[in-house]
py3Dmol code that shows the C-alpha trace and the ligand (Angstrom):
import py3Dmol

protein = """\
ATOM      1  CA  UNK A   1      74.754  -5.993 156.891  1.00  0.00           C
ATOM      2  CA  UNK A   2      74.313  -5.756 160.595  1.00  0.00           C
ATOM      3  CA  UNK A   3      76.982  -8.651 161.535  1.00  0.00           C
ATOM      4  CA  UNK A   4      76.118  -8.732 165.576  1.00  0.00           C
ATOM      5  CA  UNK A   5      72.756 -10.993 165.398  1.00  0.00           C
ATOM      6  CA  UNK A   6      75.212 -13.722 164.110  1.00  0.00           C
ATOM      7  CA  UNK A   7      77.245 -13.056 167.700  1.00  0.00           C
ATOM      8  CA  UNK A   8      80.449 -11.716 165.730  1.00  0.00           C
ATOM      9  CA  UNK A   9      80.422  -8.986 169.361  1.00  0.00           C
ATOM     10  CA  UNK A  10      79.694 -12.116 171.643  1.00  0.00           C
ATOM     11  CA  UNK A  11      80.731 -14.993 173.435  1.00  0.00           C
ATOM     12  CA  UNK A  12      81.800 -18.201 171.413  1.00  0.00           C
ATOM     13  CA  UNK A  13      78.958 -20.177 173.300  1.00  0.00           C
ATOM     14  CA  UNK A  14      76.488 -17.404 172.429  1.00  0.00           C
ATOM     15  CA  UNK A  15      74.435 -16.124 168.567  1.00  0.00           C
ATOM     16  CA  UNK A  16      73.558 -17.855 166.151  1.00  0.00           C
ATOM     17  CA  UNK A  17      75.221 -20.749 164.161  1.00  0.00           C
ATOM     18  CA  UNK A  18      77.010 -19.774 161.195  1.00  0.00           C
ATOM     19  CA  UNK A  19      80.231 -20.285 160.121  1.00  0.00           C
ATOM     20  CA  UNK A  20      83.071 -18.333 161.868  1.00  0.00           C
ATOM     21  CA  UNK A  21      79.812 -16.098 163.011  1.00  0.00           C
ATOM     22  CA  UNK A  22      79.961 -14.971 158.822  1.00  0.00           C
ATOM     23  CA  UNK A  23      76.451 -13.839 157.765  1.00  0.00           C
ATOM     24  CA  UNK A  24      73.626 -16.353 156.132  1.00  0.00           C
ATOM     25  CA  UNK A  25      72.968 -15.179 153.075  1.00  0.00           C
ATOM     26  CA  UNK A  26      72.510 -16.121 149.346  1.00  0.00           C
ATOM     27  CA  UNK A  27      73.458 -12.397 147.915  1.00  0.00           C
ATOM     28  CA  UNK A  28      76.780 -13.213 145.949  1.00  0.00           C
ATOM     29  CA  UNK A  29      77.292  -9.990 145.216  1.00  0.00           C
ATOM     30  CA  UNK A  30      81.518  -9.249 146.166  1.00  0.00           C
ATOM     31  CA  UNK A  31      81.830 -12.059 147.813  1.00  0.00           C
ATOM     32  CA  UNK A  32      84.721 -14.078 147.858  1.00  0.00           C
ATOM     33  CA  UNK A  33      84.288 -17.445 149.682  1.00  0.00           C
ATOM     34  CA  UNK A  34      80.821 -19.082 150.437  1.00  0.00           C
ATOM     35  CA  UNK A  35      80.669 -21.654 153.312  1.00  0.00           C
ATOM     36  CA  UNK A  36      78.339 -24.650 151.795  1.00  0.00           C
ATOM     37  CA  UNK A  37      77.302 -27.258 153.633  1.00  0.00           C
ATOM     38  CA  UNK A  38      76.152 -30.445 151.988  1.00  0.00           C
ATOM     39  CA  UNK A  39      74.560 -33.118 154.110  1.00  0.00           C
ATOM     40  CA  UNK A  40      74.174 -35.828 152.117  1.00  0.00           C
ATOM     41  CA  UNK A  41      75.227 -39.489 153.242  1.00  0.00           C
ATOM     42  CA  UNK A  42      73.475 -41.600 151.693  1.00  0.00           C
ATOM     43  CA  UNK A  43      76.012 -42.766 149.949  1.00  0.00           C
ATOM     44  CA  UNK A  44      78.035 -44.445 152.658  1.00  0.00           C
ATOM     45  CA  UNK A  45      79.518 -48.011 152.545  1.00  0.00           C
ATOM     46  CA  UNK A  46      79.176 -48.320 156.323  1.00  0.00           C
ATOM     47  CA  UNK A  47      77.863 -46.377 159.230  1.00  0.00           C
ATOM     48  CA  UNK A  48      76.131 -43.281 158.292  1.00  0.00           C
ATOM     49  CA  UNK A  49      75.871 -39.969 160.118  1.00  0.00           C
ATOM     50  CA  UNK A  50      77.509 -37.450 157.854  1.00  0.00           C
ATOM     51  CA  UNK A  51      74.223 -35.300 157.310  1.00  0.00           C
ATOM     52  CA  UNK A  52      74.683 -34.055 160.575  1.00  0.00           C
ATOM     53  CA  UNK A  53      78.645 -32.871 159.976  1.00  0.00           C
ATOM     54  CA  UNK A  54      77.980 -29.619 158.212  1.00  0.00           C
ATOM     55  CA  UNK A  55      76.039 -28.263 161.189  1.00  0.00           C
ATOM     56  CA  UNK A  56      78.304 -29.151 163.987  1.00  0.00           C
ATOM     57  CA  UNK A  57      81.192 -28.116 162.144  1.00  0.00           C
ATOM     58  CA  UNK A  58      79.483 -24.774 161.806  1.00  0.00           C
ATOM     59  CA  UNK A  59      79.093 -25.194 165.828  1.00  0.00           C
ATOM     60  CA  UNK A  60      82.874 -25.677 166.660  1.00  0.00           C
ATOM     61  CA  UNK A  61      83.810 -22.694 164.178  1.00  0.00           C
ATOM     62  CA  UNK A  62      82.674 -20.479 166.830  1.00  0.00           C
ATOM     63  CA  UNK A  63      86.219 -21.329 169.098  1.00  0.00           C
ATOM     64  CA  UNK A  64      87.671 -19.881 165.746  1.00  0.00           C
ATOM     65  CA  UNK A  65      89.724 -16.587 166.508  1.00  0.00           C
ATOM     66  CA  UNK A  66      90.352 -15.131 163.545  1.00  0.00           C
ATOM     67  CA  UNK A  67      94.366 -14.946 163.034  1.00  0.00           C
ATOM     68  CA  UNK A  68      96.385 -17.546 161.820  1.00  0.00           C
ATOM     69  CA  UNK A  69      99.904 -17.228 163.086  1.00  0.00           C
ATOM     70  CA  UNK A  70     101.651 -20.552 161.349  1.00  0.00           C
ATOM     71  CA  UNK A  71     100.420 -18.493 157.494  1.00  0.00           C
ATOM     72  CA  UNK A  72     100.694 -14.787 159.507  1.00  0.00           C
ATOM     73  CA  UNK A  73      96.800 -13.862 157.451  1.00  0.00           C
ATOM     74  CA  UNK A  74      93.850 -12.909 159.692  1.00  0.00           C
ATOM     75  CA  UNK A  75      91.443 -14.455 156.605  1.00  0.00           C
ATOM     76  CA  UNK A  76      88.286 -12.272 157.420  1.00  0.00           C
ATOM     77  CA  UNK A  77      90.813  -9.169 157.153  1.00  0.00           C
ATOM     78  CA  UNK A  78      91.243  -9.777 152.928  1.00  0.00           C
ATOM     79  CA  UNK A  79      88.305 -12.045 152.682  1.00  0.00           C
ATOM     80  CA  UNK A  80      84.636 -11.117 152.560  1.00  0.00           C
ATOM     81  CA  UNK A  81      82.588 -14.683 153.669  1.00  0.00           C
ATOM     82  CA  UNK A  82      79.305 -15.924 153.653  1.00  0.00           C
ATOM     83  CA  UNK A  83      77.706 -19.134 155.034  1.00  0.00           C
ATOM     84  CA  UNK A  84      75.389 -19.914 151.793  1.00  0.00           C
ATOM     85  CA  UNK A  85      73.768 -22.312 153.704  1.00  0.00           C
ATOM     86  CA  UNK A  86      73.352 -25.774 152.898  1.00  0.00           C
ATOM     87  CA  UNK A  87      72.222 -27.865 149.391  1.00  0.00           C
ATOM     88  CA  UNK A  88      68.335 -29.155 149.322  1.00  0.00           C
ATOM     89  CA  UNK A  89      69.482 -32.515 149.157  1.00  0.00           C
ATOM     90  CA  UNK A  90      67.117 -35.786 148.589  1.00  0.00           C
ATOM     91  CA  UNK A  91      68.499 -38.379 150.835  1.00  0.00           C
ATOM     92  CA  UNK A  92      67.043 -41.015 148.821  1.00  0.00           C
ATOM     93  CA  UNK A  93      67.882 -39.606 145.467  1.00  0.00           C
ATOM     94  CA  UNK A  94      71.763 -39.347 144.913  1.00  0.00           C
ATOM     95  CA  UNK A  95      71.190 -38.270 141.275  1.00  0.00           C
ATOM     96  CA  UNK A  96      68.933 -35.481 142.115  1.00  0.00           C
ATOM     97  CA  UNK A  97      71.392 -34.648 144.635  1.00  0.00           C
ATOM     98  CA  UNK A  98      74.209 -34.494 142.491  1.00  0.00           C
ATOM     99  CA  UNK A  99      72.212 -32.771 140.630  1.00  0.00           C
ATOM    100  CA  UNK A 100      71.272 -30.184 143.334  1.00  0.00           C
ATOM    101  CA  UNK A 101      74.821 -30.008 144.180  1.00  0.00           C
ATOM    102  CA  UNK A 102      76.579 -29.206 140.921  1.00  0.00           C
ATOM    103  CA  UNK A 103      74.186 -26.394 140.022  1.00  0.00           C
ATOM    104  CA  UNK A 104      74.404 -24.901 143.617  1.00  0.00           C
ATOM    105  CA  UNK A 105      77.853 -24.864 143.032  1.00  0.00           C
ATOM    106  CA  UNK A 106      77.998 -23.519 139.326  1.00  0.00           C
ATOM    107  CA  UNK A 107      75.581 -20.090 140.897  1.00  0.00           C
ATOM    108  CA  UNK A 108      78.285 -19.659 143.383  1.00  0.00           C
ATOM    109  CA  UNK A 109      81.415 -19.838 141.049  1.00  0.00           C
ATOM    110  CA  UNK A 110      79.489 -18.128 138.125  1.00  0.00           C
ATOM    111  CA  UNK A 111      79.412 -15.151 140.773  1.00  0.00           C
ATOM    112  CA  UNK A 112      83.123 -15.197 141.016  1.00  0.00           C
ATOM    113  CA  UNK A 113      83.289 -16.809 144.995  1.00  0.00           C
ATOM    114  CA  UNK A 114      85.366 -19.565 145.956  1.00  0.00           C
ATOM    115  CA  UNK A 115      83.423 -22.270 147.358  1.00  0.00           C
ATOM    116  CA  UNK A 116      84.494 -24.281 150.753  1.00  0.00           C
ATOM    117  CA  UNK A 117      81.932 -27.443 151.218  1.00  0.00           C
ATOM    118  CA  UNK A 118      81.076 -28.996 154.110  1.00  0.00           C
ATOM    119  CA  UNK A 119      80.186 -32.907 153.785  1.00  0.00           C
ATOM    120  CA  UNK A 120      78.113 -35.008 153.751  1.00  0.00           C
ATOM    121  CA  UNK A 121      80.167 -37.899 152.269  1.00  0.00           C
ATOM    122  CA  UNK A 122      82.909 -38.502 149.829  1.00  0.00           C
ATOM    123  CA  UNK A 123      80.691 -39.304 146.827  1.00  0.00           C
ATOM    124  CA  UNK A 124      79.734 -35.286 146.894  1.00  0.00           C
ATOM    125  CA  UNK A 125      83.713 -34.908 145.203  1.00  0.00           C
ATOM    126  CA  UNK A 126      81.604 -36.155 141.930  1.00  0.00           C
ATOM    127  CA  UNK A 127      79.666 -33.163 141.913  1.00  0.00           C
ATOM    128  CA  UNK A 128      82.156 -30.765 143.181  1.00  0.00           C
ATOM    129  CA  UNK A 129      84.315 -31.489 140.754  1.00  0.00           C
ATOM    130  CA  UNK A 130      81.567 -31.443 137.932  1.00  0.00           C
ATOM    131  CA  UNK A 131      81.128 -27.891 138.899  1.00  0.00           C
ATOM    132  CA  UNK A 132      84.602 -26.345 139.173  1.00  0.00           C
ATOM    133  CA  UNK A 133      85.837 -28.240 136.538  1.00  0.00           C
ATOM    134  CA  UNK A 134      82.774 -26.321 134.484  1.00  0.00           C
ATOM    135  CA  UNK A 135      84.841 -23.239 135.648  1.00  0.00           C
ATOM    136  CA  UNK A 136      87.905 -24.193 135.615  1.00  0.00           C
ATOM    137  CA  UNK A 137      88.403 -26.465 132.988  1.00  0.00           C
ATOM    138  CA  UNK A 138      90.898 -30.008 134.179  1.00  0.00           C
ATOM    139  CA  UNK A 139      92.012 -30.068 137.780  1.00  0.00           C
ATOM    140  CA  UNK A 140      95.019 -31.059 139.975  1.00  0.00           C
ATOM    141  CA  UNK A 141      93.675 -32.391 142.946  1.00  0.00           C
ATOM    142  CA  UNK A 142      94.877 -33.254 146.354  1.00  0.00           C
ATOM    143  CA  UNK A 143      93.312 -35.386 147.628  1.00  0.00           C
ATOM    144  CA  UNK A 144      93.300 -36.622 151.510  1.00  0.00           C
ATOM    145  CA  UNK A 145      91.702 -39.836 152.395  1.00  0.00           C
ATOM    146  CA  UNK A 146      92.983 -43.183 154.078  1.00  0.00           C
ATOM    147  CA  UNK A 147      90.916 -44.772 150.874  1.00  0.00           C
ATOM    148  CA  UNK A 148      91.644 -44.077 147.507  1.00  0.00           C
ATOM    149  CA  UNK A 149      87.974 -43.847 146.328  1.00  0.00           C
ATOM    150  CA  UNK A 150      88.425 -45.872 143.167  1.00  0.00           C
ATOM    151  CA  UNK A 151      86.477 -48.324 143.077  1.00  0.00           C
ATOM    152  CA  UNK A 152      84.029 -49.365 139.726  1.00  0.00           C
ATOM    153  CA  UNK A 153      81.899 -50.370 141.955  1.00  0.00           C
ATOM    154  CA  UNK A 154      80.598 -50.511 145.505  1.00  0.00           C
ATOM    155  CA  UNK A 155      79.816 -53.314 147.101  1.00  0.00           C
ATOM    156  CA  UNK A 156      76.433 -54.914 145.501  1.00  0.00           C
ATOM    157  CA  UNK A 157      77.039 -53.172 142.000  1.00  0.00           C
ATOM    158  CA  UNK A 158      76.296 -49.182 141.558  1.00  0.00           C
ATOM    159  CA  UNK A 159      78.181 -46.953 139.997  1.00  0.00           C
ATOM    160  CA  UNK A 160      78.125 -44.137 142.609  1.00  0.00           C
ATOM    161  CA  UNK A 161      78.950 -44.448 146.343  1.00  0.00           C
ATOM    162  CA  UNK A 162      81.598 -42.809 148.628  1.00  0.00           C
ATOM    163  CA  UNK A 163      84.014 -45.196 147.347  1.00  0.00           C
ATOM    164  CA  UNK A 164      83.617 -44.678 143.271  1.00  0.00           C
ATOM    165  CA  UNK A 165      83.803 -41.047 143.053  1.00  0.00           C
ATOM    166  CA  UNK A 166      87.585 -40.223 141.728  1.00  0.00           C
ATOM    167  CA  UNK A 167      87.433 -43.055 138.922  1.00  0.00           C
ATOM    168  CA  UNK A 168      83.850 -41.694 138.387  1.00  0.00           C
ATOM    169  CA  UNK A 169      86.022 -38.034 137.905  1.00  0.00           C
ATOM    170  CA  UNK A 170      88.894 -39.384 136.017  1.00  0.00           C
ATOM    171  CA  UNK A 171      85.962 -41.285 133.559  1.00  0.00           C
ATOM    172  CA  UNK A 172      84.595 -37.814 132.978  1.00  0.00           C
ATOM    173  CA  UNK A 173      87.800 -35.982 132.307  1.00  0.00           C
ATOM    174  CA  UNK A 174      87.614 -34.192 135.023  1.00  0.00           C
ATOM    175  CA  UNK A 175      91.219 -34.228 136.357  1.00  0.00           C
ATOM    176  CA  UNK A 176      94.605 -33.463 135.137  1.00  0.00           C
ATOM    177  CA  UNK A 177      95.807 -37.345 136.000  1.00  0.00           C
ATOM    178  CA  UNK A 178      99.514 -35.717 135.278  1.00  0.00           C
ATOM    179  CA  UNK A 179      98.049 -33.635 139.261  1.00  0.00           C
ATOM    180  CA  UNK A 180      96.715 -36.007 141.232  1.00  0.00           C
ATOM    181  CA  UNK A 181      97.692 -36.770 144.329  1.00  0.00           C
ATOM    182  CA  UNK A 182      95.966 -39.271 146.797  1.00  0.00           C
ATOM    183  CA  UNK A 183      97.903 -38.837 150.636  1.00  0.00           C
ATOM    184  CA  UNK A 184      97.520 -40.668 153.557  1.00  0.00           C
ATOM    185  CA  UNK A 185      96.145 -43.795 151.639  1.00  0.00           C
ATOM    186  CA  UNK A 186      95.693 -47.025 154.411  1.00  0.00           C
ATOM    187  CA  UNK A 187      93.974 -50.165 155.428  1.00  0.00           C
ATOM    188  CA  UNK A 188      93.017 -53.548 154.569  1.00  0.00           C
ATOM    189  CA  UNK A 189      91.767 -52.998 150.789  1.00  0.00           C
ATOM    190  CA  UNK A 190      89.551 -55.528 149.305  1.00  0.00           C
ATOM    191  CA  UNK A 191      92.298 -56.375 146.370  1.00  0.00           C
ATOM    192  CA  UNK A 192      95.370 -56.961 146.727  1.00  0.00           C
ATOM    193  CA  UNK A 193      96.304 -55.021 143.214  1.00  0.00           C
ATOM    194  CA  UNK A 194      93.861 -52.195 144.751  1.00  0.00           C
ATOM    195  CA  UNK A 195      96.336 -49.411 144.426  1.00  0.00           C
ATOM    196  CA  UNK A 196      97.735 -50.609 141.286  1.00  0.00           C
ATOM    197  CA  UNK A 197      94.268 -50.197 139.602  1.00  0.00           C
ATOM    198  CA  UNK A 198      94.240 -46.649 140.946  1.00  0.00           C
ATOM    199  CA  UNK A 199      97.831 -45.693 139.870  1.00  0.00           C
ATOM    200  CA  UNK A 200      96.731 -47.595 136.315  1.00  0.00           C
ATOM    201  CA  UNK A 201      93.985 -44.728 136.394  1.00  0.00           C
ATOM    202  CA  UNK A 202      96.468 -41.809 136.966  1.00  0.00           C
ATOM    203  CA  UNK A 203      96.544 -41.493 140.763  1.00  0.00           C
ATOM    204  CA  UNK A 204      99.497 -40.579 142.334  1.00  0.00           C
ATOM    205  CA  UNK A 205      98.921 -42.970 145.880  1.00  0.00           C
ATOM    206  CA  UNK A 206     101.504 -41.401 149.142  1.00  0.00           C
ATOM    207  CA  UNK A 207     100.355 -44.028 151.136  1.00  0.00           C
ATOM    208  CA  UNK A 208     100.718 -43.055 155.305  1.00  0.00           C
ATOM    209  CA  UNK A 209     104.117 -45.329 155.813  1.00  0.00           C
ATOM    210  CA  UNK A 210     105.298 -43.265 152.816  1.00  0.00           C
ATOM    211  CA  UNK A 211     104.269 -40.077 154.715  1.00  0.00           C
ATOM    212  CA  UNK A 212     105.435 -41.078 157.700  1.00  0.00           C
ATOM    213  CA  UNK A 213     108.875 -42.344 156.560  1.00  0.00           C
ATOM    214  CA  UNK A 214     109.282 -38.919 154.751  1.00  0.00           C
ATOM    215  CA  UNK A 215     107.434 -36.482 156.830  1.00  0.00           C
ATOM    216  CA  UNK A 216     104.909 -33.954 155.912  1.00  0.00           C
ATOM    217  CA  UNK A 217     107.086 -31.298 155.021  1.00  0.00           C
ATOM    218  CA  UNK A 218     108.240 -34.080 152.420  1.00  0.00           C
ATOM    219  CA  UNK A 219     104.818 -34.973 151.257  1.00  0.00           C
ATOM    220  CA  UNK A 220     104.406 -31.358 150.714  1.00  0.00           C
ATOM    221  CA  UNK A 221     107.391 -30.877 148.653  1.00  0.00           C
ATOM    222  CA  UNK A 222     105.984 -33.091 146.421  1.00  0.00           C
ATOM    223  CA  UNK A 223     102.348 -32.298 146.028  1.00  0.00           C
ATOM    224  CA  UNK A 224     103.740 -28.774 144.970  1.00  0.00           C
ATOM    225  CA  UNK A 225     106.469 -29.607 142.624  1.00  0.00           C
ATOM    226  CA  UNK A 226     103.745 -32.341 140.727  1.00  0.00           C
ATOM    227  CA  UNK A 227     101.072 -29.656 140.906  1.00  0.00           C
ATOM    228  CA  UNK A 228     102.837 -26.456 139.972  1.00  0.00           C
ATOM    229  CA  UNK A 229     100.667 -23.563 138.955  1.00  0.00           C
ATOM    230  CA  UNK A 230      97.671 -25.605 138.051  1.00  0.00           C
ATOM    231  CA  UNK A 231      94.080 -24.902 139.159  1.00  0.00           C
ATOM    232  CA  UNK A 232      93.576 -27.105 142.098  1.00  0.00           C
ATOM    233  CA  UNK A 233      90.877 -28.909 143.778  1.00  0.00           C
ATOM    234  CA  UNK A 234      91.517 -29.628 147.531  1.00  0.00           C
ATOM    235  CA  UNK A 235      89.079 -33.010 148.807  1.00  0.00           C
ATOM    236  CA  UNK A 236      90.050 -33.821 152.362  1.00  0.00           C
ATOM    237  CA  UNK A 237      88.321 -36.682 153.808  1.00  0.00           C
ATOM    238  CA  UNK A 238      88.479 -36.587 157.777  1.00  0.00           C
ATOM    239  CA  UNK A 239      89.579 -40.221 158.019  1.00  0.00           C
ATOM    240  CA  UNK A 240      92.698 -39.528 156.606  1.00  0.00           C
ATOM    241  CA  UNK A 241      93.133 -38.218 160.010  1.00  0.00           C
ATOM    242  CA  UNK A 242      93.864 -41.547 162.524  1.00  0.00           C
ATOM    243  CA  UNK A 243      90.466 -42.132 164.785  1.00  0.00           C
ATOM    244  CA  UNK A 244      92.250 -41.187 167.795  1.00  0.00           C
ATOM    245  CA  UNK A 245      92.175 -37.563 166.472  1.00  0.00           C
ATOM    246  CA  UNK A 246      88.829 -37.874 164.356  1.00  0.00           C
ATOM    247  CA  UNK A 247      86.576 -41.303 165.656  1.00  0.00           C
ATOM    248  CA  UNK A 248      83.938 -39.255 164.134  1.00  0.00           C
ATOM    249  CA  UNK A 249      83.199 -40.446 160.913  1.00  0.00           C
ATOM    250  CA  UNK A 250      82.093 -43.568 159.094  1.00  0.00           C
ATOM    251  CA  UNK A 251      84.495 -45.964 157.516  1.00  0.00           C
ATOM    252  CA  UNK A 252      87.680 -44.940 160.120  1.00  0.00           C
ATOM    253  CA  UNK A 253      91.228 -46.471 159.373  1.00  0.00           C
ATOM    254  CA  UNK A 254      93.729 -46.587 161.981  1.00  0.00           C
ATOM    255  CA  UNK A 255      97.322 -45.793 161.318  1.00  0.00           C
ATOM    256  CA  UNK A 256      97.241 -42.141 160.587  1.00  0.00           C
ATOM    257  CA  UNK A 257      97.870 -38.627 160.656  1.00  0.00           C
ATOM    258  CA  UNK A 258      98.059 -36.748 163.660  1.00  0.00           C
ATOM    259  CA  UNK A 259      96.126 -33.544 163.957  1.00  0.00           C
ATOM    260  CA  UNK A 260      98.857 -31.509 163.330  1.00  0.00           C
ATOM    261  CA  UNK A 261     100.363 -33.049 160.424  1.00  0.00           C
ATOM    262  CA  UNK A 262      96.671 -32.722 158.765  1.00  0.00           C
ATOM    263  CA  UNK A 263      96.769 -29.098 159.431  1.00  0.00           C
ATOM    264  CA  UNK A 264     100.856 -28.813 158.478  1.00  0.00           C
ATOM    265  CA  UNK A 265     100.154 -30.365 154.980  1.00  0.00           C
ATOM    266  CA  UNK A 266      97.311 -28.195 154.068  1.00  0.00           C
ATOM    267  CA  UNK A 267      99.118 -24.724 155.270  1.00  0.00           C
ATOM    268  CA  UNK A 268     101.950 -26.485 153.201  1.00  0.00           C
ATOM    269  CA  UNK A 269      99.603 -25.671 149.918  1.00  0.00           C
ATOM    270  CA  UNK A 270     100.051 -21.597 150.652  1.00  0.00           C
ATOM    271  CA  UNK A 271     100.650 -19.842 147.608  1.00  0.00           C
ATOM    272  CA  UNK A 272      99.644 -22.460 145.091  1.00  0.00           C
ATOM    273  CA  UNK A 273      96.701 -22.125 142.775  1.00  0.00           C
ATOM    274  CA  UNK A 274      93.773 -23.486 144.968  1.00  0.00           C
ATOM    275  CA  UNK A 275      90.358 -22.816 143.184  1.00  0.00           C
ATOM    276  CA  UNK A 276      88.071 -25.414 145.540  1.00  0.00           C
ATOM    277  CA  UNK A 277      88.102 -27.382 148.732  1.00  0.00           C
ATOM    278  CA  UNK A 278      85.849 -29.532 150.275  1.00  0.00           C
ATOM    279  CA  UNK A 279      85.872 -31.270 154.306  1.00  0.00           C
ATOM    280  CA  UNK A 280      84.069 -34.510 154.004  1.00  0.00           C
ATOM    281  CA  UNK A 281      82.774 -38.094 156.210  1.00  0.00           C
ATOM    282  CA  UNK A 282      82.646 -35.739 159.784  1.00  0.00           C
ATOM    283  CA  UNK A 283      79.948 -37.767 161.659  1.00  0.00           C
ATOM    284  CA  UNK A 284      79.405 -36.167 164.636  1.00  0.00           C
ATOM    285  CA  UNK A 285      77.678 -39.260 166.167  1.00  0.00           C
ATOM    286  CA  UNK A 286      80.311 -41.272 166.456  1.00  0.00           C
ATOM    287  CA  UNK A 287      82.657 -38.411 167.767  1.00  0.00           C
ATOM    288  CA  UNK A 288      84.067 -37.474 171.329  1.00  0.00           C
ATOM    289  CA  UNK A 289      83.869 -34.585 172.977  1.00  0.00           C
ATOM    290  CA  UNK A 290      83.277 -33.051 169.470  1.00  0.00           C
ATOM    291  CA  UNK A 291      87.390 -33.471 168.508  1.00  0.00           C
ATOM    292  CA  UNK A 292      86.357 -34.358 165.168  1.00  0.00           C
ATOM    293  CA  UNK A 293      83.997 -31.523 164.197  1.00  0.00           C
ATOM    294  CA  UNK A 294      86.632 -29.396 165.714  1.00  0.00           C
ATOM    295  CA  UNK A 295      89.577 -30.456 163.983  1.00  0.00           C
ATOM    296  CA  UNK A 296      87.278 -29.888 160.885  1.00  0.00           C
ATOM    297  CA  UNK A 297      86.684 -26.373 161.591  1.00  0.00           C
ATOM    298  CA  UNK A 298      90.490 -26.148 162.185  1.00  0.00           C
ATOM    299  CA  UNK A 299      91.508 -27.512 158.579  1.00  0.00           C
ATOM    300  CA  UNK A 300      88.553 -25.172 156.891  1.00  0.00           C
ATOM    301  CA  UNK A 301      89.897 -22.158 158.897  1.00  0.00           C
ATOM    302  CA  UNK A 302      93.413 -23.468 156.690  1.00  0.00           C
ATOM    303  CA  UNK A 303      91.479 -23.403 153.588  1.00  0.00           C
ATOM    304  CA  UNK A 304      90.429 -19.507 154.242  1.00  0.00           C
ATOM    305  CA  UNK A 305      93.458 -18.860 155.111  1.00  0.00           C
ATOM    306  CA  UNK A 306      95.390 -20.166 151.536  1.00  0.00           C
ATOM    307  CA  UNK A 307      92.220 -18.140 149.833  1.00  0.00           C
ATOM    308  CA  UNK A 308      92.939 -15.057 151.891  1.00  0.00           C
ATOM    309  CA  UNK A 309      97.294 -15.107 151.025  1.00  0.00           C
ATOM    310  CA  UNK A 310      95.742 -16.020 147.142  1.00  0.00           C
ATOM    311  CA  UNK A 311      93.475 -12.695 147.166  1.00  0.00           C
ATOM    312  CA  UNK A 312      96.655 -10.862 149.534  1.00  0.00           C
ATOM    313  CA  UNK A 313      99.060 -12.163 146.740  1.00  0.00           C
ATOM    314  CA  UNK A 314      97.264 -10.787 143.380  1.00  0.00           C
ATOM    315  CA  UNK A 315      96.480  -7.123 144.873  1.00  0.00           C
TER     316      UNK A 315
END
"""
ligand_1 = """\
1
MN
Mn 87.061 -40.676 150.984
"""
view = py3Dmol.view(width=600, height=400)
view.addModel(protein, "pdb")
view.setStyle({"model": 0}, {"cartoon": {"style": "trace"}})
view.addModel(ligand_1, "xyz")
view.setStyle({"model": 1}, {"stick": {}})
view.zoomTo()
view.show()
């Protein structure tokens, strides 16, 4: 395919909106990793926005050169990439966007690609992990959020929100509980025995003050000795990230990781057994001068760069 209408030849500022200037196109045919964007967020708790992360992420992806010198991979050198576009979701239909979602998904991994999602908000992990774990059978995940996602319920009484979707996972037998990891976990909680409950479910909380009294290169230690050679499921929510790096998103928490610890921690996964990521909760309308959507593209660029030393690894 003729790669130049996407602007792969031109300026940053200039072609068409794709990510990292990758063609748009649904043929799955030897591809490895498809770029999905999901803009769902109707599932938020608080201020909503996140349907419009996807796209501006795509947007900032274009200041994306394409070598990484911390992981020494140029990604698009081993990788080939697609931007498959985005999920038909049905803002007022979570089902039928779960739905939606976890087929989407399943076509892409049935054709052998790795999938990197764009949110859309946190209760899309539900459905993510509904599809790999139809590939991939139980998964470690690591998961990166300044909430823990656990709750039964949200606020007046449903099952499924942004806040229920890893006991929602762990009910389904989705995850190896023995793998998963929830870092940078923060904030006034609305129980006091709130992270109790979640370790009672199999969570493994790092909370930020332990990260921060450790240090990243710590924290990653850790997350590989408890996740080993597992299949793993990467879920990083933005507001992991302290609003004075990422104000754009919904339900921020303040206390948290710099910028460049985010992006340490996840180049601190190379070589393990990654199988799916997702970015969720951008909202680019509450962001500044776009630092959120760009840190996003940042972390995703991370992502292709742990699938391109995978691919590099098994030739
Ligand atoms: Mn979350």
């Amino acid at each position: 395919m003729d790669n130049s209408v996407y602007g792969s030849t031109l300026q940053p500022f200039a072609g068409i909106t794709t990510f990292m200037r990758q063609p748009a196109t649904r043929e799955l045919k030897d591809v490895d990793v498809a770029i999905l964007g999901i803009p769902f967020d109707s599932a938020t708790s608080y201020r909503s926005g996140t349907r419009f992360g996807p796209r501006k992420i795509r947007e900032l992806s274009a200041m994306l050169w394409g070598s990484n010198q911390v992981l020494r991979v140029a990604p698009l050198d081993h990788l080939r990439v697609i931007d498959y576009g985005d999920v038909d979701v049905v803002p007022v239909d979570i089902h039928e966007t779960f739905a939606r979602t976890t087929a989407t998904v399943k076509t892409i991994l049935d054709a052998g690609a790795t999938v990197i999602s764009l949110g859309g908000d946190h209760s899309l992990a539900l459905p993510l992990l509904r599809a790999h774990h139809a590939k991939f059978g139980k998964l470690a995940v690591v998961h990166f959020d300044s909430h823990g996602d656990m709750w039964d319920y949200d606020f007046v009484g449903y099952k499924y929100s942004h806040g229920t979707p890893f006991r929602r996972a762990v009910e389904e037998d989705l995850i190896d509980t023995d793998a998963y990891l929830q870092i940078g976990i923060r904030g006034s909680t609305s129980a006091l025995d709130d992270y109790e409950m979640a370790t009672n479910l199999g969570a493994r909380i790092m909370t930020i003050r332990d990260a921060m009294a450790q240090g990243t290169e710590k924290i990653v230690e850790t997350i590989r000795q408890t996740v080993g050679t597992r299949p793993i499921y990467i879920s990083f929510d933005i507001d992991a990230v302290d609003p004075a790096y990422a104000p754009g998103t919904g339900t921020p928490e303040v206390g948290g990781f710099t910028s460049f610890q985010a992006l340490e921690m996840v180049r601190g996964l190379a070589g393990l057994n990654s199988v799916g990521f997702d970015l969720v909760e951008v909202d680019p309308s509450f962001d500044h001068g776009d630092i959120t959507s760009l840190l996003a593209a940042n972390l995703v660029f991370e992502f292709l760069s742990l699938a391109a030393l995978k691919k590099r690894a098994a030739q």
